[in-house]
C-alpha positions in Angstrom: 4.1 16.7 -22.8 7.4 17.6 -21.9 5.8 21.0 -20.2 3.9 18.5 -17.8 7.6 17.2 -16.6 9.2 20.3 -16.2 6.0 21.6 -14.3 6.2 19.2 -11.9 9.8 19.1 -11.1 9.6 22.7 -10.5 6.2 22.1 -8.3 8.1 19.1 -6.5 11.9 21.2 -6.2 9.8 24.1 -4.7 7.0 22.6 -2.3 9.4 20.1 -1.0 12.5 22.8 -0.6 11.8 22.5 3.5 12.8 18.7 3.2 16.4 20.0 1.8 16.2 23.2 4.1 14.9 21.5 7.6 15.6 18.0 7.4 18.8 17.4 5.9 17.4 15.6 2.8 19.4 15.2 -0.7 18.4 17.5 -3.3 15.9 15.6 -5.5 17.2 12.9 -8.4 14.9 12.7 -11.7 15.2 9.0 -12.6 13.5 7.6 -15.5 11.7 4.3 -16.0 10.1 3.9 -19.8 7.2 6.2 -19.8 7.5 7.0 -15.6 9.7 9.8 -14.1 10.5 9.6 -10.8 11.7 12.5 -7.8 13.6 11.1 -5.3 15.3 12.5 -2.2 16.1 11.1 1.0 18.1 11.6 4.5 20.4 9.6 6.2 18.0 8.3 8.6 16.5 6.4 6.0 13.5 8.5 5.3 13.1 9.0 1.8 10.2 10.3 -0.6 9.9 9.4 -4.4 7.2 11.6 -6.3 6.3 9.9 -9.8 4.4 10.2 -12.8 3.8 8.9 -16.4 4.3 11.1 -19.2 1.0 11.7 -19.8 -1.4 14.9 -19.7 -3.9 12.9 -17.1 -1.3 11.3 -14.6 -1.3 11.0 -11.5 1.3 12.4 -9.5 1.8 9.8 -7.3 3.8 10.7 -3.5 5.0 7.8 -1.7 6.7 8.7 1.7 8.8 5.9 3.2 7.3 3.3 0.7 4.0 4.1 1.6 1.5 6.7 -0.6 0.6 9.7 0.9 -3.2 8.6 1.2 -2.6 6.2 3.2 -0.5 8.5 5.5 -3.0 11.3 5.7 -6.8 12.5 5.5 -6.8 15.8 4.5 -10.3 17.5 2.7 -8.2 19.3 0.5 -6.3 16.9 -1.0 -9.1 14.9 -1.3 -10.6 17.7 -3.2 -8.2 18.2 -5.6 -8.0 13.8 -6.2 -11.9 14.3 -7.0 -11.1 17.5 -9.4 -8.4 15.6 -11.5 -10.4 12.4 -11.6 -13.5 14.8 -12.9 -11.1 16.4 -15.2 -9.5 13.1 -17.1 -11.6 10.3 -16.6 -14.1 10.2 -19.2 -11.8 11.4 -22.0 -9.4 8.3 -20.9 -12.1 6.0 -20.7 -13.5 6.9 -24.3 -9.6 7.0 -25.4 -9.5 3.4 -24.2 -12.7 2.2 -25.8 -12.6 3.8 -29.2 -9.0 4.6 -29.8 -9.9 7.5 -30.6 -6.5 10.2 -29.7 -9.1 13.2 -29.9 -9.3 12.4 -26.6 -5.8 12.8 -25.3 -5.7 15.9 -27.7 -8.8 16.9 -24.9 -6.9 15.6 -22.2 -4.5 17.6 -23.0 -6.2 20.9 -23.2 -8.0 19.8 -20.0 -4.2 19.8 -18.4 -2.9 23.1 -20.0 -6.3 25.3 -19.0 -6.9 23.5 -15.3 -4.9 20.4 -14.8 -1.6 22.0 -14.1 -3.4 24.4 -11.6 -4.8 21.4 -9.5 -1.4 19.7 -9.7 0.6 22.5 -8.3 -2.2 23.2 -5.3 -2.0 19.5 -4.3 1.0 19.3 -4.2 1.7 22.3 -2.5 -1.2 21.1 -0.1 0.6 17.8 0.7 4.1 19.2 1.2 2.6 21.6 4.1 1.0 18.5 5.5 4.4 16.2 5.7 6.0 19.6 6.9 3.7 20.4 9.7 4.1 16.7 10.9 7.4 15.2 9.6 8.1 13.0 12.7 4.7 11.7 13.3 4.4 10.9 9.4 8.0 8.6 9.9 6.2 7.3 12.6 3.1 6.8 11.1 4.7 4.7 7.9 6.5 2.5 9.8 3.2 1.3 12.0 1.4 1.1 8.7 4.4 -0.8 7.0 4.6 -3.2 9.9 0.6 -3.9 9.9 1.1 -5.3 6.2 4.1 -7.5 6.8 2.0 -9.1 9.6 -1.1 -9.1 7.5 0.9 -10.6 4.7 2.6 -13.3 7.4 -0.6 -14.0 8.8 -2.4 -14.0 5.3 0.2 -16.7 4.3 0.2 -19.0 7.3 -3.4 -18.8 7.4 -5.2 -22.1 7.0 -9.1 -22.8 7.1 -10.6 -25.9 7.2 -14.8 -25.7 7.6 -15.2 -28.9 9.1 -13.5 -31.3 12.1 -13.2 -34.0 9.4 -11.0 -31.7 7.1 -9.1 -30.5 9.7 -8.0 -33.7 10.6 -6.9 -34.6 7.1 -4.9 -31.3 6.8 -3.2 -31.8 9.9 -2.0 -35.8 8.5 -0.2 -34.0 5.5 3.1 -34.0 4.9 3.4 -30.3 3.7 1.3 -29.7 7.0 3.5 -31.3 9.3 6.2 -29.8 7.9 5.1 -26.1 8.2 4.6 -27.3 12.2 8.1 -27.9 12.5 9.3 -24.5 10.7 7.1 -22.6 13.3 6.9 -22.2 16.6 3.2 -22.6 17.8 -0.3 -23.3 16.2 -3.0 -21.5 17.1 -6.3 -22.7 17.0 -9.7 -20.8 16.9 -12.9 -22.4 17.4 -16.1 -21.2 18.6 -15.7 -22.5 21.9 -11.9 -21.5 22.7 -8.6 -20.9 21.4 -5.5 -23.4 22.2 -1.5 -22.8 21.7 -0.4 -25.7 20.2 3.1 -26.4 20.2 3.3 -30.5 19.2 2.1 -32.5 16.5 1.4 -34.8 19.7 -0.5 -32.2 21.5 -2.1 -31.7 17.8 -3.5 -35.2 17.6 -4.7 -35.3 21.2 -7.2 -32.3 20.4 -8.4 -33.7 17.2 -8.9 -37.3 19.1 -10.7 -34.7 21.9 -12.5 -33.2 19.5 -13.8 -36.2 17.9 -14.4 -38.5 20.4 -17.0 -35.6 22.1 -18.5 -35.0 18.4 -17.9 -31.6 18.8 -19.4 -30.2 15.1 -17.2 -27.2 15.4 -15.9 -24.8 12.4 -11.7 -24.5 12.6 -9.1 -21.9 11.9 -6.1 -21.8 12.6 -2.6 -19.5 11.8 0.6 -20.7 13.1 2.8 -18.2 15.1 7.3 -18.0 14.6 
């Protein structure tokens, strides 16, 4: 397959020229991991794009733009085309490749690539290049919101902490691993039904739960601690 490489370094080297040409990028770098090749340019800003793919006829070719993939930059009909045209193309060969073992299917794969595959690649390609040019800044912009988003879904995901009942609650909030997290963050907050509370003590802590208890409040807790 090595037609598949050079056909996409010369689909990446020319639908990506304007990032050398109008935004001061290096010229790409092939790199090569195993099985994966790898495009890579950048600025000195920072921005950088690495396009990749395995060596293999029904790869994807894979954009990632500031550590985020393309998709998730951009909604575009056409590109979204051309995903559903490849997927149509190699999926059911792969699959029975996968089951059975079978190479007559890569040998179709294969053929699929040479009499369409290549064609789709290059339009897509070409398709998402004019996108990042017409909107270069917005798409910097754009993968940095959707960069921070994950690290705070990721922070919030791992300081999350659910207990169903009052009772359970209470016992999380007398461990030792608990009570320890407290003092590596800055507030607790806690959700119920009825309100949310900032809580910044274990003594303000134990006053709710006493609050809570003593009023039999049968309330469902969660609660995420805050730096």
């Amino acid at each position: 397959m090595n037609n598949l490489l050079y056909e996409v370094k010369y689909a990446v080297e020319t639908h990506f020229k304007f990032l050398q040409d109008n935004y001061n990028f290096t010229p790409f770098e092939q790199v090569s991991l195993a099985y994966e090749y790898h495009f890579k340019a950048n600025d000195s800003a920072g921005n950088f794009i690495n396009i990749h793919i395995e060596l293999i006829a029904s790869t994807p070719i894979w954009v990632n733009f500031n550590g985020v993939y393309i998709e998730n930059l951009i909604t575009d009909n056409l590109v979204d085309k051309y995903n559903i045209e490849l997927h149509n193309l190699y999926d059911s060969n792969f699959n029975k490749y996968l089951k059975t073992k079978d190479t007559k299917y890569i040998s179709a794969n294969i053929d699929n690539y040479n009499l369409y595959g290549n064609t789709i690649n290059n339009n897509r390609l070409q398709r998402i290049a004019e996108l990042i040019k017409e909107d270069f800044y917005k798409l910097v912009s754009a993968s940095k919101k959707y960069k921070d988003l994950k690290e705070e879904e990721a922070v919030k995901q791992n300081q999350q902490i659910n207990s169903n009942t009052l009772k359970e609650f209470a016992l999380l909030a007398n461990s030792q691993e608990f009570k320890e997290k407290f003092i590596s963050n800055n507030v607790l907050i806690v959700d119920t039904d009825k309100c949310q509370i900032d809580i910044t003590s274990i003594k303000e802590l134990k006053s709710l739960i006493n609050t809570l208890t003593k009023n039999k409040n049968n309330v469902v807790i969660d609660c995420h601690f805050v730096n």
